[in-house]
N, CA, C and O of each residue as an XYZ file, in Angstrom:
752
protein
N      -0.892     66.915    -24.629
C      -1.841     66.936    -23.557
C      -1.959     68.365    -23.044
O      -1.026     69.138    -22.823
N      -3.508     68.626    -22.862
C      -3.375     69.942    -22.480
C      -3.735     69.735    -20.741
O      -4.384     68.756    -20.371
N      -3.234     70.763    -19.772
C      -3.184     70.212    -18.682
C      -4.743     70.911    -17.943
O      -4.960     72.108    -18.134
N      -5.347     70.412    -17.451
C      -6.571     71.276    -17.123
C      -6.652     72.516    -16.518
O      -7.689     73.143    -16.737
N      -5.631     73.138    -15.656
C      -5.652     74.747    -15.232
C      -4.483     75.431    -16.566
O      -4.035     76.570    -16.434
N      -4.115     74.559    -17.785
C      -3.886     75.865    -18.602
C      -4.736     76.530    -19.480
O      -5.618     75.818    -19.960
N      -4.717     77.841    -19.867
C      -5.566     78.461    -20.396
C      -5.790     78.254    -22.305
O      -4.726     77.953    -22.845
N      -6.528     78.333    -22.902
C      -6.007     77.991    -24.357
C      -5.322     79.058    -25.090
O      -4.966     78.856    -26.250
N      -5.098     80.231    -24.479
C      -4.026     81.013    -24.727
C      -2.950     80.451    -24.517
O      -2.150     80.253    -25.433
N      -2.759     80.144    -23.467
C      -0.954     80.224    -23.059
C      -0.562     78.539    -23.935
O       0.492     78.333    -24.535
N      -1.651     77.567    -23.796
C      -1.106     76.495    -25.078
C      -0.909     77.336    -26.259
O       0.273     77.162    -26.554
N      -1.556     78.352    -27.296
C      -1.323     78.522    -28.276
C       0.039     79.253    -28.072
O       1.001     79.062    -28.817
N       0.050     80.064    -27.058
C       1.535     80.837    -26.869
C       2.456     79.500    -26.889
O       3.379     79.616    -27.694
N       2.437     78.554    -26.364
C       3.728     77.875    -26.252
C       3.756     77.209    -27.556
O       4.837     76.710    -27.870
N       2.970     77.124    -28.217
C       2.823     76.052    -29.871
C       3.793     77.067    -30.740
O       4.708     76.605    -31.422
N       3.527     78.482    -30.668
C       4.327     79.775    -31.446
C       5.790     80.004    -31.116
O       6.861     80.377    -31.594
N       5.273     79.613    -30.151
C       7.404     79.331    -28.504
C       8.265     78.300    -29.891
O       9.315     78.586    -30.466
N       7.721     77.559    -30.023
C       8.086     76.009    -30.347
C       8.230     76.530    -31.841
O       9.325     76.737    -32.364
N       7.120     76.701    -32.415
C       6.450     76.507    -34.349
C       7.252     77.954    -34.890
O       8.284     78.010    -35.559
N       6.431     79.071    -34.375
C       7.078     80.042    -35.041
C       8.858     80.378    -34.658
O       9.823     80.246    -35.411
N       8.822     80.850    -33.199
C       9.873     81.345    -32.943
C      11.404     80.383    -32.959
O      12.609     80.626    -32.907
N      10.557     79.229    -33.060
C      12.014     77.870    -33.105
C      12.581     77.997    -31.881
O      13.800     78.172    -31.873
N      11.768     77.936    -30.406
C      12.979     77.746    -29.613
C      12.648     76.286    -28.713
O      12.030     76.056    -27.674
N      13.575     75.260    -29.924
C      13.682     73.921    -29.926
C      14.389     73.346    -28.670
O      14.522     72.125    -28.588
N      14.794     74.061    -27.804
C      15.804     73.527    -26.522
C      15.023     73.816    -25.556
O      15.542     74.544    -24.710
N      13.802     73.466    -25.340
C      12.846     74.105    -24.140
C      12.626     72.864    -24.000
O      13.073     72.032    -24.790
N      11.422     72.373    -22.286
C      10.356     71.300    -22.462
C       9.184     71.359    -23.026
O       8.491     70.341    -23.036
N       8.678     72.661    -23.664
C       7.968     72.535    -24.314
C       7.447     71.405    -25.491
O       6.333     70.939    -25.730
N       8.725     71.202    -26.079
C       8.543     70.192    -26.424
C       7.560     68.958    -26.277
O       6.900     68.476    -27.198
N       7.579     68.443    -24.694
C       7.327     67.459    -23.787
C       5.750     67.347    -24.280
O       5.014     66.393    -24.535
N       5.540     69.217    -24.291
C       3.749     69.078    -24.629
C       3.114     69.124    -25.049
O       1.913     68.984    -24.818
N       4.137     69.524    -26.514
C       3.932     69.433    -27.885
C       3.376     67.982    -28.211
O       2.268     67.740    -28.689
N       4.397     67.025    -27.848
C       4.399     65.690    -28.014
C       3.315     65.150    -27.251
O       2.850     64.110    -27.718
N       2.693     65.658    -26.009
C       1.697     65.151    -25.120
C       0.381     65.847    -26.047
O      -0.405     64.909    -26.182
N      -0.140     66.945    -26.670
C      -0.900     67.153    -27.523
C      -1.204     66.086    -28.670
O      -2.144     65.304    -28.811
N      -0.194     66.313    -29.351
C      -0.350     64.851    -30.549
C      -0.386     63.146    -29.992
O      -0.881     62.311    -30.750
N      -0.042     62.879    -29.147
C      -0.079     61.649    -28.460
C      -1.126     61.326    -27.827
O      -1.589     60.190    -27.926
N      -1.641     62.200    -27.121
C      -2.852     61.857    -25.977
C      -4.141     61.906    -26.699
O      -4.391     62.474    -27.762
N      -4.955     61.175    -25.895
C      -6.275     60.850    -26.040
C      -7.289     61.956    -25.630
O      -7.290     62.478    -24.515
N      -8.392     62.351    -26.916
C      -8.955     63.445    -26.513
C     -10.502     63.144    -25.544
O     -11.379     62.286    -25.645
N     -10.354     63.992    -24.864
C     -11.595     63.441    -23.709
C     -12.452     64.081    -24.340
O     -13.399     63.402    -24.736
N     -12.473     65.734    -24.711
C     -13.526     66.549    -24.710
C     -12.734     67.435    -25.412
O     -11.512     67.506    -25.283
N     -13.698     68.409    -26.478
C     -13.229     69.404    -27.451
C     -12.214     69.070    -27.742
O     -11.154     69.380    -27.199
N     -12.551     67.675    -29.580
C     -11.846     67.218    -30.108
C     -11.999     68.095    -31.163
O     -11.335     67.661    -32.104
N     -12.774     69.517    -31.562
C     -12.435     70.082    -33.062
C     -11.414     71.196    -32.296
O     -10.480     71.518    -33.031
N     -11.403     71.815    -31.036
C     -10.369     72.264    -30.611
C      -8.791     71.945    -30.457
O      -7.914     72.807    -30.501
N      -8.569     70.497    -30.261
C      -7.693     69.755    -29.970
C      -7.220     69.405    -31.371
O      -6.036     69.117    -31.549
N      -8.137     69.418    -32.423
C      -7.612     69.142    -33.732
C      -7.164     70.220    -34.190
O      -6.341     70.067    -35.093
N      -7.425     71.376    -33.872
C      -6.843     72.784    -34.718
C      -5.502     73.124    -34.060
O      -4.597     73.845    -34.480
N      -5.616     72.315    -32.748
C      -4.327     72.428    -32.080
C      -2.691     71.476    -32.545
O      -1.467     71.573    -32.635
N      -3.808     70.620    -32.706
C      -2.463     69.501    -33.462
C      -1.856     69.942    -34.791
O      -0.809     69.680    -35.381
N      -3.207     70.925    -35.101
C      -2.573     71.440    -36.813
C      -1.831     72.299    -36.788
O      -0.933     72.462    -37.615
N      -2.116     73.162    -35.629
C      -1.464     74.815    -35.634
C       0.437     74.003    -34.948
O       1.541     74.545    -34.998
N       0.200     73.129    -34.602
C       1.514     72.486    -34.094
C       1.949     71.680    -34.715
O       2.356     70.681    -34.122
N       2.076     71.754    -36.395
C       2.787     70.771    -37.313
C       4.679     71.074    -37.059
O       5.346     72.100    -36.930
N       4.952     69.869    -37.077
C       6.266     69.469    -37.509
C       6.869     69.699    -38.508
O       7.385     68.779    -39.143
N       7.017     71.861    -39.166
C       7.609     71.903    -40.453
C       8.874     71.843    -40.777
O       9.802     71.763    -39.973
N       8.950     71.876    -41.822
C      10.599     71.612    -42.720
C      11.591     72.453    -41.943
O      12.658     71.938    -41.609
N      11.280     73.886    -41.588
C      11.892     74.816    -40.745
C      12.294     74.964    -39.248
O      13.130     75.697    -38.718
N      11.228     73.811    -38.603
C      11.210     73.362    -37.454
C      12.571     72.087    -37.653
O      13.612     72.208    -37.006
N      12.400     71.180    -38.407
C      13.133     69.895    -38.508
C      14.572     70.600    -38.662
O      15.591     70.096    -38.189
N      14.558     71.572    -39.228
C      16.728     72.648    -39.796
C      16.527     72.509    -38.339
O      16.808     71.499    -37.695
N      15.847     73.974    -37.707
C      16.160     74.252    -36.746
C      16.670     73.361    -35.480
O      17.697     73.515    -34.819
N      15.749     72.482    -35.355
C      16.189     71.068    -34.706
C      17.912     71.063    -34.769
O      18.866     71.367    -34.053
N      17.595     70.434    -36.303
C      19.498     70.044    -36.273
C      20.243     70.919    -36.394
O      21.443     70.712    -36.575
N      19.646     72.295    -36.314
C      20.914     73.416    -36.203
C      21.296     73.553    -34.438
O      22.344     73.462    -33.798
N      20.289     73.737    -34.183
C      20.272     73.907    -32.415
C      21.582     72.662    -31.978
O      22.744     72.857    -31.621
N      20.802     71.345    -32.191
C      21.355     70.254    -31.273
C      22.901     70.045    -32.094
O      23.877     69.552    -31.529
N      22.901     70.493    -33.435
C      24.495     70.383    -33.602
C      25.546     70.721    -32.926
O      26.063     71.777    -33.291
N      26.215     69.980    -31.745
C      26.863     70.795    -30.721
C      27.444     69.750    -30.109
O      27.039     69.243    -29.063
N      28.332     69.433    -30.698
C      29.597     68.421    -30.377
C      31.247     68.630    -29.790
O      32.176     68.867    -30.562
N      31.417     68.494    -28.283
C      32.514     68.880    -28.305
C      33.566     67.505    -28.803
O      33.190     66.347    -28.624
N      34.878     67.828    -29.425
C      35.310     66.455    -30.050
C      36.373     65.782    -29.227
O      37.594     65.916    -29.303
N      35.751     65.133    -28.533
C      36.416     64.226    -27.257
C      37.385     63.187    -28.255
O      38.318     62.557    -27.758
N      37.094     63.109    -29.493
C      37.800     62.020    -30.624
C      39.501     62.829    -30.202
O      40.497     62.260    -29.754
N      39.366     63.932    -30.460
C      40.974     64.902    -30.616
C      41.966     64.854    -29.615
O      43.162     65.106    -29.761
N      41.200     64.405    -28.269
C      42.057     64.150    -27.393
C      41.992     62.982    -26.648
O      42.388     62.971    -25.482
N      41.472     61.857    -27.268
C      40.865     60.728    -26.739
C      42.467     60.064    -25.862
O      42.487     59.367    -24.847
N      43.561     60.525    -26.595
C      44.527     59.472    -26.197
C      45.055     59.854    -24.191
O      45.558     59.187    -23.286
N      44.643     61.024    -24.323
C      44.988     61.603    -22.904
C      44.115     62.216    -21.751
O      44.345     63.027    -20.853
N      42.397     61.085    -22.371
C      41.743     61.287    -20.889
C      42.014     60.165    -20.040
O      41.523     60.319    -18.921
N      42.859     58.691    -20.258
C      43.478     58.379    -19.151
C      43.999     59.050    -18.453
O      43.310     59.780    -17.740
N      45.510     59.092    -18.354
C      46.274     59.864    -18.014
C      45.993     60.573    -17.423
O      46.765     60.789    -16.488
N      44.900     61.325    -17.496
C      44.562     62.727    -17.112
C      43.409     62.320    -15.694
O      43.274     63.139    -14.785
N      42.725     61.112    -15.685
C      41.693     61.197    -14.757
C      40.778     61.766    -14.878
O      40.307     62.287    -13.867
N      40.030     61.955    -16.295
C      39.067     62.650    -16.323
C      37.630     61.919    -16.595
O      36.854     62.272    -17.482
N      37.423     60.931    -15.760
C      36.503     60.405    -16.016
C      34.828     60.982    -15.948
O      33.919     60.602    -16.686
N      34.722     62.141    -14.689
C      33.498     62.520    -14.528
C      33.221     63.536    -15.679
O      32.077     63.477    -16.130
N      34.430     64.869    -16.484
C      34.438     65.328    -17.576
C      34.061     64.854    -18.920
O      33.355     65.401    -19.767
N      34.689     63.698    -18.941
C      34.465     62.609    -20.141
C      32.929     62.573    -20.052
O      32.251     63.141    -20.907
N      32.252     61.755    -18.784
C      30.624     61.401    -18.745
C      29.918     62.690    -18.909
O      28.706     62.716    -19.119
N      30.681     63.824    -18.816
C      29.617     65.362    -18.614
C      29.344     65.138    -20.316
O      28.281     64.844    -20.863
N      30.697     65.387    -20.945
C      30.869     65.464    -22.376
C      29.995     63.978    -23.043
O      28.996     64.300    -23.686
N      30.180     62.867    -22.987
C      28.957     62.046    -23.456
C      27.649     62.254    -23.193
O      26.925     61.723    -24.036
N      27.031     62.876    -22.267
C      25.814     62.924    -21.643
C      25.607     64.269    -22.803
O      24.831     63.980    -23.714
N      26.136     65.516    -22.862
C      25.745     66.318    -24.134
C      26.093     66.047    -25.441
O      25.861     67.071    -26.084
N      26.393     65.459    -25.928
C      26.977     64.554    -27.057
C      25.882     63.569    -27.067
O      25.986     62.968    -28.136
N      24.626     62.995    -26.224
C      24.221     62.083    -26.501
C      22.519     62.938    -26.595
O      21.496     62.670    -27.226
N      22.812     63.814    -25.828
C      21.331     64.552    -25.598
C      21.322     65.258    -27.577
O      20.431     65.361    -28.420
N      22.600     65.539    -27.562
C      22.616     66.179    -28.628
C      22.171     65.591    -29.921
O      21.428     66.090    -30.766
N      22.893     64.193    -29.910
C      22.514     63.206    -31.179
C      21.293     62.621    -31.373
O      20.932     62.060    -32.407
N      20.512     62.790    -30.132
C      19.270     62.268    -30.226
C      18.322     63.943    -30.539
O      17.281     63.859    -31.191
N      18.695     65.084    -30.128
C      18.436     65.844    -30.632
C      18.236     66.241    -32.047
O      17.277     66.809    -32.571
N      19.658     65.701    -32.687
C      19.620     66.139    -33.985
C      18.722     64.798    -34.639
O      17.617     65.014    -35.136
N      19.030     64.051    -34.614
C      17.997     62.580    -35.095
C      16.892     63.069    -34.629
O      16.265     63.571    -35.561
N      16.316     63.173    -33.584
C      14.786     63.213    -33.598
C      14.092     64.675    -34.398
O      12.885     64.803    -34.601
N      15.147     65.706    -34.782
C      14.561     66.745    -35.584
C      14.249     65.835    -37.345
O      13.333     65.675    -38.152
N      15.578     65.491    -37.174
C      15.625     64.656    -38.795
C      14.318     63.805    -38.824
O      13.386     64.044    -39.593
N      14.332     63.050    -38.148
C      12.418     62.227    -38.045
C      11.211     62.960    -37.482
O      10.132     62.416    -37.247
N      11.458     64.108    -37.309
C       9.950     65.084    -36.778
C       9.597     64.460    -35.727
O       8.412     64.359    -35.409
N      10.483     63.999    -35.100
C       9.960     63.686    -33.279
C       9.855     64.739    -32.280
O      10.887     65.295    -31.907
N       9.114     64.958    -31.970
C       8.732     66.282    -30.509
C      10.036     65.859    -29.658
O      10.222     64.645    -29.582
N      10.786     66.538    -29.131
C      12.197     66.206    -28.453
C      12.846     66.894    -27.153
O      13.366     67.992    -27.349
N      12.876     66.386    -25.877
C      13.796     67.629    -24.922
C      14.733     66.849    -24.207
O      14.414     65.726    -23.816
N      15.848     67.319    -23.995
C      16.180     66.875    -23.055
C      15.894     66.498    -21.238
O      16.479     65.708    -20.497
N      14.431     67.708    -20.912
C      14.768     67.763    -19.689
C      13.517     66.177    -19.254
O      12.589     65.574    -19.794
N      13.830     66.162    -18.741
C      13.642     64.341    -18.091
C      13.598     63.672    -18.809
O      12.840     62.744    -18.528
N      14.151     63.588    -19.925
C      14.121     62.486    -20.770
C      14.299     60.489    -20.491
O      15.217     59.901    -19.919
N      13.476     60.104    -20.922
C      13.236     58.897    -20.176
C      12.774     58.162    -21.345
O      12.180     58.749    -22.249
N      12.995     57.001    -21.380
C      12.497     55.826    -22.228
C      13.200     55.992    -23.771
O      12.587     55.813    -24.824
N      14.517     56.346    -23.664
C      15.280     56.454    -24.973
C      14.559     54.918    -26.155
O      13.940     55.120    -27.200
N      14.743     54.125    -25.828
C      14.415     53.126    -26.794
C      13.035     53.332    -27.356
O      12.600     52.722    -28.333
N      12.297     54.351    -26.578
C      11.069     54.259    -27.203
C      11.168     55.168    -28.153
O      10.858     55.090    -29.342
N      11.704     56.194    -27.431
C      11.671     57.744    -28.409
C      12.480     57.244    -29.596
O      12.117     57.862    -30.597
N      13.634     56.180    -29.926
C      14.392     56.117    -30.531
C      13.989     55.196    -32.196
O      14.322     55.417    -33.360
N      13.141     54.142    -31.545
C      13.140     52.268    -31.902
C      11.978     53.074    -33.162
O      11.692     52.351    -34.117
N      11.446     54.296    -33.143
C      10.381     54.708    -34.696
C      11.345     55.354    -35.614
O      10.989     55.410    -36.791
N      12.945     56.048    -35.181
C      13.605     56.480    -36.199
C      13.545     56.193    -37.478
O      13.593     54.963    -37.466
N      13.473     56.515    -38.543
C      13.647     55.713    -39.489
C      14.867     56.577    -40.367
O      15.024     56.285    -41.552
N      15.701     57.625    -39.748
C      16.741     58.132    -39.940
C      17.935     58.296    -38.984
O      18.367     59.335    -38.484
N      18.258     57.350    -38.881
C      19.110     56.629    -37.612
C      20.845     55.946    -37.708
O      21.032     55.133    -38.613
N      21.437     56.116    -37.254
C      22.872     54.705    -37.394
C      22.118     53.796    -36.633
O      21.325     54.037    -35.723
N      22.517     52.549    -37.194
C      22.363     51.425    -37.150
C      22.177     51.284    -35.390
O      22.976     51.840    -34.637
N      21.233     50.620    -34.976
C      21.390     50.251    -33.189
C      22.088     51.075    -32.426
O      23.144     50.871    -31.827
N      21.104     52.477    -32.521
C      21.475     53.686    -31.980
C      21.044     53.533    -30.521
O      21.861     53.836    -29.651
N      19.775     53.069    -30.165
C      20.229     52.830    -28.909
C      21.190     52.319    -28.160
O      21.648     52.949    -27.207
N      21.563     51.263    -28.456
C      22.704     50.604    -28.090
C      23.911     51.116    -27.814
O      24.683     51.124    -26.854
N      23.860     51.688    -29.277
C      25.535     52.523    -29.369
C      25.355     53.888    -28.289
O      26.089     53.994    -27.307
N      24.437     54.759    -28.564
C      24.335     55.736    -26.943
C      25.046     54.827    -25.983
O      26.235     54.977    -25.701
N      24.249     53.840    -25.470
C      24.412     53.206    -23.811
C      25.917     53.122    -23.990
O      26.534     53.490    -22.991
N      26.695     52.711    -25.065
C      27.912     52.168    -25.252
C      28.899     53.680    -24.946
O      30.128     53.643    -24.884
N      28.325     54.579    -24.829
C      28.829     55.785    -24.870
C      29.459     56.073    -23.602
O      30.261     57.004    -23.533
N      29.201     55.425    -22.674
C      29.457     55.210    -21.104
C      30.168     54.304    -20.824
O      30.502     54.378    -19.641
N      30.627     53.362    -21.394
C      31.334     52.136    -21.327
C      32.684     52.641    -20.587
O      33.343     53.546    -21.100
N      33.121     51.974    -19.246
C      34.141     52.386    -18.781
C      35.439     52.464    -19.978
O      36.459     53.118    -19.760
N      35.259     51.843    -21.004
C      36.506     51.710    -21.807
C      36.437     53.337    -22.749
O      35.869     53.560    -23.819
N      37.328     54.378    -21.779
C      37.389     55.481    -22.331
C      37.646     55.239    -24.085
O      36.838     55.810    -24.817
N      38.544     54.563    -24.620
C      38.946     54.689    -25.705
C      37.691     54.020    -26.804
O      37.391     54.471    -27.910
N      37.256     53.144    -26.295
C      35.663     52.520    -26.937
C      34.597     53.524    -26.808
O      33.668     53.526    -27.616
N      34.652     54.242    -26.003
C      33.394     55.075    -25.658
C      33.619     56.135    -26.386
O      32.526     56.519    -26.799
N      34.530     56.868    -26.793
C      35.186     57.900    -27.631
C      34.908     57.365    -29.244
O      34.299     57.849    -30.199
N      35.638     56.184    -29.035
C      35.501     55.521    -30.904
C      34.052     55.861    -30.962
O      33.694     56.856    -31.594
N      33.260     55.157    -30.390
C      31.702     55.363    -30.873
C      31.365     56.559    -30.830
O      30.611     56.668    -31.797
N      31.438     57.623    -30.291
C      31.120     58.625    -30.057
C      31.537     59.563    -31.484
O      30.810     60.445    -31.941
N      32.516     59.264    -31.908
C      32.808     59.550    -33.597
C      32.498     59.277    -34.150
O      32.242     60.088    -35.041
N      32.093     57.793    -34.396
C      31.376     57.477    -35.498
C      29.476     57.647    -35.448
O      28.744     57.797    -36.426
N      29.140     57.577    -34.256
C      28.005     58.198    -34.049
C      27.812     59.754    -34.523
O      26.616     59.985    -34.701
N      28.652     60.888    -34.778
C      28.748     61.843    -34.973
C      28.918     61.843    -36.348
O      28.326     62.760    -36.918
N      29.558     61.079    -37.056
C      29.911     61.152    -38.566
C      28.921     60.519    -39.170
O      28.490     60.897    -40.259
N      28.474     59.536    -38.560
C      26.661     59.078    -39.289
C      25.741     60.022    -38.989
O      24.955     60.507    -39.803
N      25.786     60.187    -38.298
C      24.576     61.521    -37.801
C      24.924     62.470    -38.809
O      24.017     62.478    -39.641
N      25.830     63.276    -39.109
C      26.342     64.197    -39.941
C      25.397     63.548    -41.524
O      24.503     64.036    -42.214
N      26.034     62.471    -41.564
C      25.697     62.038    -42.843
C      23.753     61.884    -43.256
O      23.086     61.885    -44.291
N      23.573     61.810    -42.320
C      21.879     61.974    -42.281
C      21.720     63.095    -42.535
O      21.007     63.283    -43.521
N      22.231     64.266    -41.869
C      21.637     65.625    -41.706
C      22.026     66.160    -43.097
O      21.282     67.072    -43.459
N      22.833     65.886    -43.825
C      23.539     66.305    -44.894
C      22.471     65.734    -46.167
O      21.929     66.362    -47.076
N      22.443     64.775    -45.930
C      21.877     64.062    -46.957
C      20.372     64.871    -46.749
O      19.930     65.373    -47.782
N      19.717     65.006    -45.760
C      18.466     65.692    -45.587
C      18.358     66.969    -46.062
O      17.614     67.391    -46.948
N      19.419     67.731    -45.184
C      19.532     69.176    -45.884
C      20.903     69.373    -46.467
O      21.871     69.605    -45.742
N      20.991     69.280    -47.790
C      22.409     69.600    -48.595
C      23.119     70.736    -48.127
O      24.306     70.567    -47.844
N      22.668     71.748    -48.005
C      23.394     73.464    -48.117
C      23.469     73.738    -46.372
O      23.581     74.839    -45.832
N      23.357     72.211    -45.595
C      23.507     73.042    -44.285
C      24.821     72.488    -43.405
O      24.944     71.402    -42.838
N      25.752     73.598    -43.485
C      27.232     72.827    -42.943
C      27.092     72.743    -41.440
O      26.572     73.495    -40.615
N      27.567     71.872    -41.373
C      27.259     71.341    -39.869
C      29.361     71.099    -39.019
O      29.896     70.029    -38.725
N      29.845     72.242    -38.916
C      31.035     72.323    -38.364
C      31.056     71.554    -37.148
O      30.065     71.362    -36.444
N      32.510     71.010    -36.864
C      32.680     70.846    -35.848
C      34.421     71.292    -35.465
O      35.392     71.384    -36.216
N      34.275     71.529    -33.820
C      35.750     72.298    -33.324
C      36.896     71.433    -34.048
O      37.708     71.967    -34.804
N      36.900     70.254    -33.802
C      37.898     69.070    -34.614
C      36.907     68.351    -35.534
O      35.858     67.737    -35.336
N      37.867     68.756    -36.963
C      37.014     67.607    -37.543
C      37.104     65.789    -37.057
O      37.633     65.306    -36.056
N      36.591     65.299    -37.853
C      36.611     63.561    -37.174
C      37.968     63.075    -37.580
O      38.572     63.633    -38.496
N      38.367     62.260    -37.061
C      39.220     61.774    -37.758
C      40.945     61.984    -37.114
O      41.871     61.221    -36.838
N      40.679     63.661    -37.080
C      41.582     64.715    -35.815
C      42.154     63.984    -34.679
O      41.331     63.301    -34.069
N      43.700     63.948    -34.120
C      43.846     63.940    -33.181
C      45.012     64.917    -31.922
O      46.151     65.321    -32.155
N      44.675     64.976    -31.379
C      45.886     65.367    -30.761
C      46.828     64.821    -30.903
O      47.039     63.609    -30.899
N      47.962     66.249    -31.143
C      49.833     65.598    -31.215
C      49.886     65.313    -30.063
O      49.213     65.984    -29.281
N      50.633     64.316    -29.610
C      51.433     64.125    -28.190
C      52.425     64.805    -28.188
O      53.242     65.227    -29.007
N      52.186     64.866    -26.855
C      53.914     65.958    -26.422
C      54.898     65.349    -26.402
O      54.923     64.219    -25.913
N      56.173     66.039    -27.027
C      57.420     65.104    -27.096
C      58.088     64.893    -25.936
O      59.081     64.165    -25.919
């Protein structure tokens, strides 16, 4: 959607923000996605050169999952955020862990993507067609007071996700601080 006091410069500047320069962590996004989505009132061969000059390329989709790859691994120390009381840390760490996975999934499916007000996950989510299984679900589950359930999923949500991105792009390693699987030694 283009908004009526912007200029058709500063849309093409933000399509180049987004297309050329790859900077995938903006809301730009938001209007990327409001361009291709919305209904054209008036100057539809304009609005069409716009949707073109704003394709969803192969370089855009890396970049995506290079950006949002960014997992801290709450799996490594899962056994001692009881103990510890870290419940509002834990929710900081799922809440980017979740912005993130839907990040990297919606690059993998060429979905326009931001975090900032993000709203209506099931919608943005339910067209994946490169997904773990009842990914919405499993997000919400990501919050589940049961620290040790909310952690499990949170790994295996990360190791399917991995496995998408891999399978999409072979040659692109996708590190993480702990691998999966990892846990913290306990102290003797």
């Amino acid at each position: 959607m283009i908004a009526p006091h912007e200029t058709l410069a500063s849309v093409e500047a933000d399509i180049a923000k987004v297309v050329d320069e790859l900077d995938v962590d903006a809301p730009l996004q938001k209007a990327l996605e409001g361009l291709h989505s919305s209904l054209t009132l008036h100057g539809a061969e304009t609005i069409a050169r716009l949707r073109d000059r704003a394709e969803y390329t192969d370089r855009l989709q890396r970049a995506m999952v290079e950006t949002f790859w960014r997992f801290y691994p709450l799996w490594y120390v899962a056994d001692q955020l009881e103990r510890r009381d870290a419940l509002v840390w834990r929710y900081e760490v799922m809440v980017q862990s979740a912005y993130n996975l839907l990040g990297v999934l919606s690059g993998l499916n060429r979905v326009w993507y931001t975090t900032f007000q993000l709203k209506r996950m099931r919608k943005l989510v339910d067209p994946f067609e490169l997904a773990p299984p009842r990914l919405a679900e499993r997000v919400e589950a990501l919050f589940d007071p049961d620290a040790r359930a909310a952690v499990a999923e949170l790994e295996r949500l990360v190791g399917e996700t991995r496995a998408l991105a891999q399978e999409r792009f072979p040659d692109l390693e996708l590190p993480l601080a702990r691998e999966i699987g990892t846990r913290h030694a306990p102290f003797a």
